[in-house]
N, CA, C and O atoms as CSV, one atom per row, in Angstrom:
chain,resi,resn,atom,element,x,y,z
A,1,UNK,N,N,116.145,99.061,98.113
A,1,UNK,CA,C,114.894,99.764,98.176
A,1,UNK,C,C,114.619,100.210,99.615
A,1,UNK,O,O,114.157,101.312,99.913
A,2,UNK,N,N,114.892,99.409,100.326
A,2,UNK,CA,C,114.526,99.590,101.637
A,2,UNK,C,C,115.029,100.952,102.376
A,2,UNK,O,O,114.439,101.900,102.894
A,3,UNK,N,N,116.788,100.506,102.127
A,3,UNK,CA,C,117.757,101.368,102.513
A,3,UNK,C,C,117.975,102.792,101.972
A,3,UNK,O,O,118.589,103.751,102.438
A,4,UNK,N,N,116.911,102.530,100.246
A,4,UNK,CA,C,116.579,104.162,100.362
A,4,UNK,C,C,115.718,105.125,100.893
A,4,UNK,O,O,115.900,106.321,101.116
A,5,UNK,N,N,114.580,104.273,101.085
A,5,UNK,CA,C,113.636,104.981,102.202
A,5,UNK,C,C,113.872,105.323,103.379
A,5,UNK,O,O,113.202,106.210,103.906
A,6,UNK,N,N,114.629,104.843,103.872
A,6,UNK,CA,C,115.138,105.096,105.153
A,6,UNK,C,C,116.338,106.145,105.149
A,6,UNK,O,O,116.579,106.932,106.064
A,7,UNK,N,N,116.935,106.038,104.147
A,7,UNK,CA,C,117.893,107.306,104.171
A,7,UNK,C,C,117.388,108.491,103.452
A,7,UNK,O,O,118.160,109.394,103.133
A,8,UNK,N,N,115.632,108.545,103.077
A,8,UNK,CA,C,114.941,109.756,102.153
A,8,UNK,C,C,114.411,110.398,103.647
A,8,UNK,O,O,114.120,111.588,103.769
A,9,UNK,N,N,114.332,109.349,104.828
A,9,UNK,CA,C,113.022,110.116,105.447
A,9,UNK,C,C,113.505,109.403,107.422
A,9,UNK,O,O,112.759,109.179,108.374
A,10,UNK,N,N,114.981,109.269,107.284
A,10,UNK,CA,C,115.312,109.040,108.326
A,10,UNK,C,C,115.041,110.393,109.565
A,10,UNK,O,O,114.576,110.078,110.660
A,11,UNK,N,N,115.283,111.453,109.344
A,11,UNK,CA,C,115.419,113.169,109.985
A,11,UNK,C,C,113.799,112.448,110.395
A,11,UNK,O,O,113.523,112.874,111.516
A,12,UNK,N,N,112.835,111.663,109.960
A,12,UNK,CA,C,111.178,111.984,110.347
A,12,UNK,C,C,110.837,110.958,111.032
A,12,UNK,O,O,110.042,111.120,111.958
A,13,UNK,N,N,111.487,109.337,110.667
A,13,UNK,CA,C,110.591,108.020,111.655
A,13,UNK,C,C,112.236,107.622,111.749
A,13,UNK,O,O,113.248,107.982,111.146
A,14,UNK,N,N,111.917,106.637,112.892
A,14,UNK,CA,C,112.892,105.589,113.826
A,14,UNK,C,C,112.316,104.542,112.925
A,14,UNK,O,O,111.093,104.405,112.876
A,15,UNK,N,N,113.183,103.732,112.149
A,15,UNK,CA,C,113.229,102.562,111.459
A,15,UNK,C,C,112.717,101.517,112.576
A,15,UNK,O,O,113.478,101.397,113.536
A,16,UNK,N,N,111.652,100.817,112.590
A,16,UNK,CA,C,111.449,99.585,113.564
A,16,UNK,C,C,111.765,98.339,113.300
A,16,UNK,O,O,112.664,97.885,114.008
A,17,UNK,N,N,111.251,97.542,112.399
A,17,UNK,CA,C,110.884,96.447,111.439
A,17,UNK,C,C,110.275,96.703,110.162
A,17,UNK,O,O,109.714,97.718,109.751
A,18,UNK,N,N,110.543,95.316,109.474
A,18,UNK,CA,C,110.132,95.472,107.881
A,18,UNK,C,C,109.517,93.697,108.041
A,18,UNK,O,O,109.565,92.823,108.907
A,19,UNK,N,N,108.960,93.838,106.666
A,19,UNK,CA,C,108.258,92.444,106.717
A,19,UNK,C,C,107.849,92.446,105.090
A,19,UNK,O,O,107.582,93.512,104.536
A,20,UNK,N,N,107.819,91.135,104.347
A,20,UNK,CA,C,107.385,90.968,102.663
A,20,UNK,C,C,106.121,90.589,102.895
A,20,UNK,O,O,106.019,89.637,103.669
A,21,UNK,N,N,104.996,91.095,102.411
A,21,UNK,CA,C,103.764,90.562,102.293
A,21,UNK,C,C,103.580,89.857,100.575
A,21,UNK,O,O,104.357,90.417,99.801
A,22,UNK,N,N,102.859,88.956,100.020
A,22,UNK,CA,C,102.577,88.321,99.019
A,22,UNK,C,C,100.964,88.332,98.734
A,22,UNK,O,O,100.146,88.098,99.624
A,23,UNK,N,N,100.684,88.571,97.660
A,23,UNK,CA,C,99.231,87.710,96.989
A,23,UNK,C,C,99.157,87.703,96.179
A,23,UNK,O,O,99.891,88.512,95.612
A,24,UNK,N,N,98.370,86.953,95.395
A,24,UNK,CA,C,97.741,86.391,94.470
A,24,UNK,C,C,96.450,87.019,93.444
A,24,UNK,O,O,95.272,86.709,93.621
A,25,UNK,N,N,96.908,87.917,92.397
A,25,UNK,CA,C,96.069,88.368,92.012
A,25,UNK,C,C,96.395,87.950,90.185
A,25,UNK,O,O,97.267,87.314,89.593
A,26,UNK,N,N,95.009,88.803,89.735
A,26,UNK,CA,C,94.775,88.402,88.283
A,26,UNK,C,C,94.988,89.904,87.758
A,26,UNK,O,O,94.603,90.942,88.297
A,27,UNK,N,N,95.892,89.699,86.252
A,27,UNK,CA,C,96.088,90.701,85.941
A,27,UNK,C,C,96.489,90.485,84.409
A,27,UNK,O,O,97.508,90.071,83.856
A,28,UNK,N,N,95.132,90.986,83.919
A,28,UNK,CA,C,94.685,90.919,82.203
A,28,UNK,C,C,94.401,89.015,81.905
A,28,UNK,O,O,94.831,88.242,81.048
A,29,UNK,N,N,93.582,88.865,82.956
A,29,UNK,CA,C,93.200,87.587,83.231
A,29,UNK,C,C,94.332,86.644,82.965
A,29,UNK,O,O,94.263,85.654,82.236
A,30,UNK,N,N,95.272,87.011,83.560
A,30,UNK,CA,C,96.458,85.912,83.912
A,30,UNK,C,C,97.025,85.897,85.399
A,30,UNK,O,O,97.300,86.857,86.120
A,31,UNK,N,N,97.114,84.640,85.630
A,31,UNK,CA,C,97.108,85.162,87.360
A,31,UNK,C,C,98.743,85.389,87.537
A,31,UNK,O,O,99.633,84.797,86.927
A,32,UNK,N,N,98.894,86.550,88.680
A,32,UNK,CA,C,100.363,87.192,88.944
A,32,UNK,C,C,100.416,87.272,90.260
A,32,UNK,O,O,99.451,87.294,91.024
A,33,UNK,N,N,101.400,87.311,90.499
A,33,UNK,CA,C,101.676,87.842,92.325
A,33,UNK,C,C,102.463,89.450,92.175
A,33,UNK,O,O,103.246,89.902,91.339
A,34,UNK,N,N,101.633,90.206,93.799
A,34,UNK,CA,C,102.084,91.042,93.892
A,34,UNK,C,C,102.784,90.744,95.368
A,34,UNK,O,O,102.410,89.828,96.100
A,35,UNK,N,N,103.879,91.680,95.695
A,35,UNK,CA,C,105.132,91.956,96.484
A,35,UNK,C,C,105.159,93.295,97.384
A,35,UNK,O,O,105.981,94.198,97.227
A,36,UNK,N,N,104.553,93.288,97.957
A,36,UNK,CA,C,104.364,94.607,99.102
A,36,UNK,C,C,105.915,94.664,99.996
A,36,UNK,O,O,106.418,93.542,100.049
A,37,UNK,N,N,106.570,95.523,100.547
A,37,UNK,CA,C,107.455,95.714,101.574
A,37,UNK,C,C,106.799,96.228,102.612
A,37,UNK,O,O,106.575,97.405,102.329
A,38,UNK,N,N,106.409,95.995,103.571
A,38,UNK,CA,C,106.004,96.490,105.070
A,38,UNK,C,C,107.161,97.305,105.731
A,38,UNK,O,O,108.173,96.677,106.040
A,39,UNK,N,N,107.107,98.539,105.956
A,39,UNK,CA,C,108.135,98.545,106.678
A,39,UNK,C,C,107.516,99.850,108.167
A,39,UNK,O,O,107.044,100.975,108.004
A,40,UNK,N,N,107.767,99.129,109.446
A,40,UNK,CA,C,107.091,99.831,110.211
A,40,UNK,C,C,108.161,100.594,110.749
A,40,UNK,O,O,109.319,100.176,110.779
A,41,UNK,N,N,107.678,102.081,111.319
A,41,UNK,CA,C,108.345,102.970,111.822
A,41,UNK,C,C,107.592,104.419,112.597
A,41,UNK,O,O,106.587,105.026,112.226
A,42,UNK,N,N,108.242,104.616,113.462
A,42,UNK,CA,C,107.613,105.591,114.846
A,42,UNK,C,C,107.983,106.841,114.012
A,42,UNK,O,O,108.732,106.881,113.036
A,43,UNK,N,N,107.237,107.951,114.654
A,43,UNK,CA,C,107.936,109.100,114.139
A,43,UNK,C,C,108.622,110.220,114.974
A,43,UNK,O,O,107.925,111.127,115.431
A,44,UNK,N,N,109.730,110.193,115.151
A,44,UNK,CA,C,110.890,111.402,116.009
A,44,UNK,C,C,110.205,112.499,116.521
A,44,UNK,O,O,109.532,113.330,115.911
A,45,UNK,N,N,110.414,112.425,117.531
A,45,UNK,CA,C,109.901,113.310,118.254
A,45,UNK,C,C,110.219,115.005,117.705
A,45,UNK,O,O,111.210,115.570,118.166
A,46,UNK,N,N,109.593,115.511,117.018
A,46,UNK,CA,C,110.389,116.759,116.609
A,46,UNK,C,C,108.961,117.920,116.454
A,46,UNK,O,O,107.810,117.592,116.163
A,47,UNK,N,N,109.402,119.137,116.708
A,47,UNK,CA,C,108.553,120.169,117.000
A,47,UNK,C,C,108.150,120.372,115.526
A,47,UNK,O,O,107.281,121.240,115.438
A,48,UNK,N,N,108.492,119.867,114.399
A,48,UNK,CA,C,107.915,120.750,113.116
A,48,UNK,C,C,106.234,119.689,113.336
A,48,UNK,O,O,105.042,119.994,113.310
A,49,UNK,N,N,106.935,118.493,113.526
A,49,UNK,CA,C,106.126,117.295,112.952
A,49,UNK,C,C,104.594,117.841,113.957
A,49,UNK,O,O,103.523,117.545,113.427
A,50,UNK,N,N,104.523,118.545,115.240
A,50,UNK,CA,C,103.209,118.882,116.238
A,50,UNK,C,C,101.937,119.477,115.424
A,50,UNK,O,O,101.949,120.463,114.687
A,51,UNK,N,N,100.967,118.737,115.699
A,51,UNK,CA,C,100.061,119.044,115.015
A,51,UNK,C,C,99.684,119.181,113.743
A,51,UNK,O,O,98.791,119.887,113.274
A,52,UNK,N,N,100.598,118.292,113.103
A,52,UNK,CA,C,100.505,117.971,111.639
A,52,UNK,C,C,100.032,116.830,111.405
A,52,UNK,O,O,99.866,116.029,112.325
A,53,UNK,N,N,99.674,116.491,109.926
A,53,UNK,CA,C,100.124,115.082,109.287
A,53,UNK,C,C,101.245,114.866,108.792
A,53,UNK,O,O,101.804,115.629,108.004
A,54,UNK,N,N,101.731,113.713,109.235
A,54,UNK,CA,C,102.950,112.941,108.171
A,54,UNK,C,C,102.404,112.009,107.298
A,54,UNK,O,O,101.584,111.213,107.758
A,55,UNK,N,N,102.764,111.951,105.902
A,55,UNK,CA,C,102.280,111.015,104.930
A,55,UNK,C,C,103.205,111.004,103.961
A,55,UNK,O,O,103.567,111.922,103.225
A,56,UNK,N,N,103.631,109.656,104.034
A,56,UNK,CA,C,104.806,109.119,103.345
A,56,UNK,C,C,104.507,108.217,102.192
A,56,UNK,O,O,103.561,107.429,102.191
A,57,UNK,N,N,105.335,108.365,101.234
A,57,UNK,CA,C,105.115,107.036,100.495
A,57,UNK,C,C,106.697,106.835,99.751
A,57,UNK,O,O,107.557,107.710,99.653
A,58,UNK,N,N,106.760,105.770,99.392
A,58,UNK,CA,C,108.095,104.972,98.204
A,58,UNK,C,C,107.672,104.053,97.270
A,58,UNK,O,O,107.472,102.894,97.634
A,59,UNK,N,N,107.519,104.354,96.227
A,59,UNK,CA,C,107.329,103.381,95.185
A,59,UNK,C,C,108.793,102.979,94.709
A,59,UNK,O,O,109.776,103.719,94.758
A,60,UNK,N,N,108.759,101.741,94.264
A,60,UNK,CA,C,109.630,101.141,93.286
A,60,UNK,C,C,108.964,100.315,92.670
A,60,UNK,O,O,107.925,99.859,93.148
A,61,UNK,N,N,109.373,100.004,91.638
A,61,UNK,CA,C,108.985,98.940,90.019
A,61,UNK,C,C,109.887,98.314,89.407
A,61,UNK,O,O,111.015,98.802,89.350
A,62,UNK,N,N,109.628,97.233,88.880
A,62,UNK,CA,C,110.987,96.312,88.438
A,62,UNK,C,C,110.012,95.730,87.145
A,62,UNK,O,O,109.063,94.946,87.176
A,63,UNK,N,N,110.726,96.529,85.872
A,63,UNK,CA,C,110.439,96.416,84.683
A,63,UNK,C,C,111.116,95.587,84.043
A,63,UNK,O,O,112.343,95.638,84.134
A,64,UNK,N,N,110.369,94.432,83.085
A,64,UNK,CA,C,110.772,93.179,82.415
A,64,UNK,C,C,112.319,94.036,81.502
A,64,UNK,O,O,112.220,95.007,80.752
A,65,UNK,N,N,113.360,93.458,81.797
A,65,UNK,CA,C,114.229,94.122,80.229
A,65,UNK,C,C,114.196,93.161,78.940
A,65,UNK,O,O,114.778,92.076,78.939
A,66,UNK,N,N,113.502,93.627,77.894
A,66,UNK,CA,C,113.779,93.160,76.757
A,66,UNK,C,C,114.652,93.383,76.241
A,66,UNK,O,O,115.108,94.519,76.116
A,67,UNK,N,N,115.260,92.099,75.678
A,67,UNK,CA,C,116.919,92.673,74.799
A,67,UNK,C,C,116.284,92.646,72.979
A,67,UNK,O,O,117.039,92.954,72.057
């Protein structure tokens, strides 16, 4: 997961650090944990990026397999 974000959007940020965040939430009143990836990164110095916004995102999901 990681390693695809970074190879979707390497040309735009310098990879810095990553980090797993955790908590504790309720969901359909059963309690679950959710799994965040942190991953911090600068953005390349490049003339398109001047005076813009950059706004990134990566989802992934990991669906139960029923056999």
């Amino acid at each position: 997961m990681e390693v695809a974000f970074v190879n979707m959007y390497y040309g735009h940020l310098l990879f810095k650090s990553s980090y797993t965040n955790s908590s504790i939430m309720l969901s359909g009143g059963r309690p679950s944990i959710r799994v965040d990836r942190i991953i911090k990164c600068d953005v390349l110095p490049n003339k398109e990026h001047r005076d813009k916004c950059l706004r990134l995102s990566y989802a992934y999901k990991m669906l139960e397999y029923d056999q």
